[in-house]
N, C-alpha and C positions, 0 to 999 in steps of 0.2 A: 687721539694719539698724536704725539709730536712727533716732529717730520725729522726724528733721529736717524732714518736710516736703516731701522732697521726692526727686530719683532720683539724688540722691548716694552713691558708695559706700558700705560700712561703715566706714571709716576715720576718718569726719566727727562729732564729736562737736558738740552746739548749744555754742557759746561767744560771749560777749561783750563779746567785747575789740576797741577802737576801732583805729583805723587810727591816731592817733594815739600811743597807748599801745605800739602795738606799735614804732612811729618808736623811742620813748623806749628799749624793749627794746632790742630787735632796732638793735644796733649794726655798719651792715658793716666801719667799719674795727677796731673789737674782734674780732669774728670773723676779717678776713682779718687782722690780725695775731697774733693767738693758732696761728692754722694754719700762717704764714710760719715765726713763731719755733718752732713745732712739728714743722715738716718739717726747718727746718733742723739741730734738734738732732739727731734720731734721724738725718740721714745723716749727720756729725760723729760721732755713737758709732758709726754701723755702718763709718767710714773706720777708727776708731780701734779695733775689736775686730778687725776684720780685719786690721790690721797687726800687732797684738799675737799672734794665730793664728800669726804665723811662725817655725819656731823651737823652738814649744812643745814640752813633754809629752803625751803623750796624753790624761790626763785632764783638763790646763790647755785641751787643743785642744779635747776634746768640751765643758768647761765654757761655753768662748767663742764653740762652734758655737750652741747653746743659748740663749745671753743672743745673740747674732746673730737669730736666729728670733723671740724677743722683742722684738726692735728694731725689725722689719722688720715685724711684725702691727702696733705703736704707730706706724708710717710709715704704712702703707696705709690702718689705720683712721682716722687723720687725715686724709690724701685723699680718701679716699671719702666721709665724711664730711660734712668741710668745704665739700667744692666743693659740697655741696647748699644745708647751710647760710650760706655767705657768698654766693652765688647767690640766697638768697628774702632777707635782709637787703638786698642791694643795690638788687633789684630790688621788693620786699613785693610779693612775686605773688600774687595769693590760690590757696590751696594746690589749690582744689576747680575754678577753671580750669584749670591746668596739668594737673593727674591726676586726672579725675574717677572712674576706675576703681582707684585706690587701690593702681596698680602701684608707682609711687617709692616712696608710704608703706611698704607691703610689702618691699621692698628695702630700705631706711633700715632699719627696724625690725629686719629679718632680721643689718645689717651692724651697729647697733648691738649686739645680741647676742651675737652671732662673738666683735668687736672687743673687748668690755667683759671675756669671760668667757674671756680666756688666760692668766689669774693663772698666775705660774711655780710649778707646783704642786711641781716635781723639779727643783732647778736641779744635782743631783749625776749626771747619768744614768751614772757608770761607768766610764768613761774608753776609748768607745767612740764614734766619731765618727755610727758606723752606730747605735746605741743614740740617740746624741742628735740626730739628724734623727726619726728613730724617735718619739722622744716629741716634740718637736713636733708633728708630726703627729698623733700619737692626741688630744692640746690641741686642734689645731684641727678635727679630725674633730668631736671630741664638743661641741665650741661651734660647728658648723653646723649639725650634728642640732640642738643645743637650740633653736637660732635659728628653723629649719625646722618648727616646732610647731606655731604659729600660722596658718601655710600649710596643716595638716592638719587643722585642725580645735580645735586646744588652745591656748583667749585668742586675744586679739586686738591688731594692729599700729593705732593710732591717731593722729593728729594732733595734738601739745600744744603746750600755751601758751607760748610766744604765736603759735603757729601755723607753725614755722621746722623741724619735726623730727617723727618718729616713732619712736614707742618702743611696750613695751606697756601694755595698757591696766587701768588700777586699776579696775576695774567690780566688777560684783555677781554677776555670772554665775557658775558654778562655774567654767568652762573659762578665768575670767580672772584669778582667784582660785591657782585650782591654778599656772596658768603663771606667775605672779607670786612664788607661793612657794617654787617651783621654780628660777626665775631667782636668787632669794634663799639658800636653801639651798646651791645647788649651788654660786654663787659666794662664801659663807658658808667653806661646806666646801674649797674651793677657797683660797681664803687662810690657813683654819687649817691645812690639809695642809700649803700650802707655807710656815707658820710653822713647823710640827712636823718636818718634815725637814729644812728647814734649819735648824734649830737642831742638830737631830743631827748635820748635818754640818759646822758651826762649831765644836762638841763635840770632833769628832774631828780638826778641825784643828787645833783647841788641846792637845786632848792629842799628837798628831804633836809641834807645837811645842813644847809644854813638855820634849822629850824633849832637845832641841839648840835654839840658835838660830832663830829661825822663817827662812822665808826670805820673801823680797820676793814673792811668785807666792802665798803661803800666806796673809800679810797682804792680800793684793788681793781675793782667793777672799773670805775671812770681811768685810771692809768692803762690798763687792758686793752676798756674801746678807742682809748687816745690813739695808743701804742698801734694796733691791726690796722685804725683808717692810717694813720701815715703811714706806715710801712709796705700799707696797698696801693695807696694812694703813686708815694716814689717809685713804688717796682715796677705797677702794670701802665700808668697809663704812657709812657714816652712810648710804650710795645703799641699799645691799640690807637696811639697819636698817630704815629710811624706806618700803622695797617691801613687805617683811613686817607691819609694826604697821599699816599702812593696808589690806592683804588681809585683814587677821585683825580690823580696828575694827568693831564692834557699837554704833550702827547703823553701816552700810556710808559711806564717802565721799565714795561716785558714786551722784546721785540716780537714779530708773527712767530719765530723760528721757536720761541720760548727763553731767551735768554735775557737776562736781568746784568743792568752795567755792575762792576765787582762793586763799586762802592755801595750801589742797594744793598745787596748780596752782604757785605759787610756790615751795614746797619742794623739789617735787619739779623744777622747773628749778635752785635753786640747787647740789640734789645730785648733780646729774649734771653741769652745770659742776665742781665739787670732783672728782668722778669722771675728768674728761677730763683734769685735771693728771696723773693719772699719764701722760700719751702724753709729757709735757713734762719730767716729772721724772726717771722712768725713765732715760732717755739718759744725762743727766750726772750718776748716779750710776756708770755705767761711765766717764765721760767723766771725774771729779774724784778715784773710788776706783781708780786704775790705778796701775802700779806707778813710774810716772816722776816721779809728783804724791806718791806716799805714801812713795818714795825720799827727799823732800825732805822732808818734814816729820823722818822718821827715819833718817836715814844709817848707822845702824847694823843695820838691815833685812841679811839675807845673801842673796848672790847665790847660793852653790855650788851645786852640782848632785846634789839629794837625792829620793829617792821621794817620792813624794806621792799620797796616796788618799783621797778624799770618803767611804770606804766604813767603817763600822765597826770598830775591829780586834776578830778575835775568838779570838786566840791571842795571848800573853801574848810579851815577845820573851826569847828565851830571856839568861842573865847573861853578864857576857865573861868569856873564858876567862884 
């Protein structure tokens, strides 16, 4: 419990920020149109991958199952969301009327987590439709667990500035410390994984291609996994840079009393705005790198109908006879 004063949850840090100040933040129509133009995109890529699913390869199908399941976490987490925070913008409800027992914050916190931490760590699963619902799921299994920690006992879900959101909490405590660097690491590692395999499997695209003509489906694949690492890459890591060097600052950034100086407090709001771009970016990288839009730029792209494998080759092809 923080030494507030009084029989407010744990959730409530002392903060001093004016009703005014928060007017200035806390914009509801930035907010509800950040979320409008947010939903709209990800159901537009999920019309547009789903059409493109018809027809396919098997590998082309599990690839598009997979960035599908991506699309669809960036949809939810957007809703879920959203509707909280364009809800306390609208209304600036004070957070400690509404939930004094620190159920929403706990919820918020738990979905911020899920949401944040389904970096496409495999975007190659096989060319297995059942393999790539499969790893979805293990993504989102292991970012509910992570989410669910804090619920247990490891750091804590708290209310930040300006008072509109919950996330976890930068404190002094071991248990908020480790979850903090943990959030960081894992999503850390989570981005360079899914930089390091796909790269392998851009590699092996190109070497497919270079072999003949590439085709149009092979072009789309390698612009795709280009497109998601960088766009993960710029959104999340200055967030989990920004989580680790404040758990690890000596002295600590959050006083005993609970309070964080406003320029933390301001950081760490700008870096999770930059973070939430990817729910908006994401989309129309499938939506702009697709094969109708990359037909056009290059018309010499080939359509024919050739093998195609994400997987390493690890036999040499034998010479023609």
């Amino acid at each position: 419990m923080w030494p507030n004063g009084s029989s407010l949850g744990p959730c409530f840090r002392p903060t001093n920020i004016t009703l005014e100040e928060r007017r200035l933040i806390a914009s509801p129509w930035f907010a509800a149109s950040f979320c409008v133009v947010g939903l709209a995109s990800n159901l537009l890529a999920l019309s547009v991958l789903a059409g493109a699913r018809q027809g396919g390869s098997h590998t082309r199908s599990s690839f598009l199952t997979f960035l599908c399941g991506l699309v669809l976490t960036d949809f939810l987490g957007l809703l879920v969301t959203g509707a909280i925070v364009v809800s306390q913008h609208a209304a600036l409800f004070e957070w400690h009327a509404v939930d004094p027992g620190c159920r929403l914050c706990r919820f918020m916190g738990v979905v911020m987590i899920f949401f944040g931490l389904h970096h496409p760590a495999l975007l190659a699963p096989g060319g297995h439709l059942r393999r790539a619902w499969a790893t979805v799921g293990l993504v989102w299994a292991a970012a509910l667990a992570l989410g669910l920690l804090p619920l247990l006992g490891l750091g804590r879900y708290t209310v930040q500035y300006p008072g509109s959101w919950c996330f976890l909490t930068l404190g002094a405590e071991s248990g908020d410390v480790a979850f903090g660097l943990l959030f960081s690491m894992l999503g850390g590692l989570s981005v360079g994984l899914s930089f390091l395999l796909n790269t392998v499997s851009v590699a092996t695209l190109c070497h497919e291609a270079a072999q003949q003509r590439p085709r149009d489906s092979e072009v789309e694949m390698m612009a795709q996994l280009l497109g998601i690492m960088l766009v993960a890459s710029v959104c999340w890591l200055p967030l989990l840079v920004f989580i680790a060097q404040t758990a690890l600052r000596n002295p600590h950034a959050m006083s005993p009393s609970g309070q964080l100086s406003r320029a933390t407090e301001q950081q760490l709001l700008i870096y999770l705005r930059v973070a939430t771009w990817n729910q908006i970016l994401d989309p129309w990288v499938y939506i702009l790198f697709r094969r109708a839009v990359l037909r056009r730029l290059q018309p010499r792209l080939s359509t024919r109908p050739r093998s195609l494998s994400l997987q390493p080759q690890l036999t040499q092809r034998s010479g023609l006879q």
